[in-house]
N, C-alpha and C positions, 0 to 999 in steps of 0.2 A: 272348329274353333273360329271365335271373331276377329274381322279384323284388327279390332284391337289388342287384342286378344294373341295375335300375333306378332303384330307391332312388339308390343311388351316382351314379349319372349326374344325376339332378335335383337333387342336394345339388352335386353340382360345376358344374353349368347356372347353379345359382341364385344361387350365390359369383361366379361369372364375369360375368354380368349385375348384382350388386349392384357387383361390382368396377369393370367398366366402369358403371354411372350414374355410380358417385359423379366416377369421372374426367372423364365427360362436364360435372357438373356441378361440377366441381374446374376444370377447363379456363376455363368459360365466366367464374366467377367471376373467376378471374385476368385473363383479357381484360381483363374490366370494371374490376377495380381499375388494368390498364395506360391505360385511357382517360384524357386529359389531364386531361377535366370534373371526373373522378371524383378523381384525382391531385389538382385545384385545390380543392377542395373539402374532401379531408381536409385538406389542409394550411393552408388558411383557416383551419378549425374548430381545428385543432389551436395554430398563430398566435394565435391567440385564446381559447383555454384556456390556454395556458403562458405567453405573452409579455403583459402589463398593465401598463398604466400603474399599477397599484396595485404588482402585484409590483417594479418599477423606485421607484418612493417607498418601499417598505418598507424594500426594499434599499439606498439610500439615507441611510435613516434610521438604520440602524442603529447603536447607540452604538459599539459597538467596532469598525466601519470608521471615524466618526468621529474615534474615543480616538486612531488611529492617525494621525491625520493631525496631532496633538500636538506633533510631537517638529518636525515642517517647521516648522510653525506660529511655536514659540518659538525656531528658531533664525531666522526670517527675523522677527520681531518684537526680536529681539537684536542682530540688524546692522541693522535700523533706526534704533533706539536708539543702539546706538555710534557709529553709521560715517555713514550719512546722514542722521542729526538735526544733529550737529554740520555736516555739508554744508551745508544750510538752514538753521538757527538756529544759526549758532556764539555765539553772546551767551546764547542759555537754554542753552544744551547748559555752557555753562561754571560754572554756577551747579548744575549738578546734578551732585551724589555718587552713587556707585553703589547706596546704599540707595535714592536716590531713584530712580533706572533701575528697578532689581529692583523697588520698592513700583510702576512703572509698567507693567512688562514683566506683573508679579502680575495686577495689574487688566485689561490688555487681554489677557489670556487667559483671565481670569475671562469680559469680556463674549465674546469670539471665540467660547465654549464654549457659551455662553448661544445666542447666534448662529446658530452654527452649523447648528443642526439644523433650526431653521425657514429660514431661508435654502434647504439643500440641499433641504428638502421643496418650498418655491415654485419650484426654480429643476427639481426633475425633476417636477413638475407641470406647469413648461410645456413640460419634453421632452416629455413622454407627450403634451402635447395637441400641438406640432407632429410628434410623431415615431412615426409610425402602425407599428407593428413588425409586424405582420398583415400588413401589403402589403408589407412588405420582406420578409420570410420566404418571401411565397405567391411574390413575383415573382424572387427568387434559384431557388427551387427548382422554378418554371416555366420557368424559361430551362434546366432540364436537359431534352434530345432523352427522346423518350416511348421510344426501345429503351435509351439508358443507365438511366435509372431503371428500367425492366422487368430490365433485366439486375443493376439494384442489389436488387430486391428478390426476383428470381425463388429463388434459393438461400434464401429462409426461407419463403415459400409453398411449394414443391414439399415440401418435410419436412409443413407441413399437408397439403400435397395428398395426401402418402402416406397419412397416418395418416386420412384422407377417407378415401379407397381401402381400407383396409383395415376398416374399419368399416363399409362400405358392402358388400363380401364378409362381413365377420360378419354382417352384418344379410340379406343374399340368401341365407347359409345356413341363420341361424334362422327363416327365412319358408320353406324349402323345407322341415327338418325337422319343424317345425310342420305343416307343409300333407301331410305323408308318415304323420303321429301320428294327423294326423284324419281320413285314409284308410286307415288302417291298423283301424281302429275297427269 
């Protein structure tokens, strides 16, 4: 066989070998992220990166989920006033005019406003402390069988896995022409 002849054959040897590692180690890898341990564990960490009792108060708190909740607020503070104050106090409810309503209705939505927002923060402050979203996330997505989720996630590992693969033949090639340059010397 020719030199070149040769050449050629260790530069396709050495592409086929880095091609097969990287699959060998593209393969094992996948196993391992099919493992349930391995499955619990990102998804603990991950429960616990995104879902917080801080991010649940923040959101929460925010003025303009609050602002929205406005418009319930004064009209169920308005059929208070009209329709079941006069039920329970028909003797005060007679002696007030609607300026007086409205100067009331003004005021307890002044303080509701006021209110409000520490109220919703105490009140998902102690969601967050009874309501551990970590373990609800890890145990919803552990009760998926260990081939569905391999079957949920296999279709965007194998697209890595290719691109392993082929990287790993780029690099079996550049180590054979390499090794072909310094014996060539």
């Amino acid at each position: 066989m020719s030199y070149e002849g040769k050449l050629a054959l260790l530069l396709v040897l050495s592409a086929a070998v880095g091609w097969f590692a990287a699959r060998l180690a593209g393969n094992a890898i996948f196993r391992k992220l099919s493992d349930k341990r391995i499955i619990n564990n990102i998804i603990s960490t991950t429960a616990q990166e995104l879902f917080t009792a801080d991010t649940l108060i923040t959101k929460l708190q925010d003025p303009t989920l609050l602002s929205g909740l406005n418009p319930m607020i004064e009209k169920h503070i308005e059929e208070f006033l009209l329709v079941k104050l006069t039920q329970k106090l028909p003797f005060v409810a007679t002696f007030m005019g609607e300026s007086t309503l409205a100067k009331i209705k003004e005021g307890m939505i002044e303080e509701i406003n006021l209110l409000l927002p520490s109220v919703m923060a105490q009140y998902s402050r102690n969601l967050g402390a009874q309501l551990d979203i970590s373990t609800i996330v890890t145990g919803k997505l552990s009760a998926i069988p260990a081939d569905k989720f391999q079957a949920m996630i296999e279709p965007h590992i194998r697209q890595q896995q290719w691109k392993l693969q082929a990287g790993g033949a780029v690099l079996g090639l550049a180590i054979a022409a390499l090794s072909a340059f310094i014996l060539s010397l």
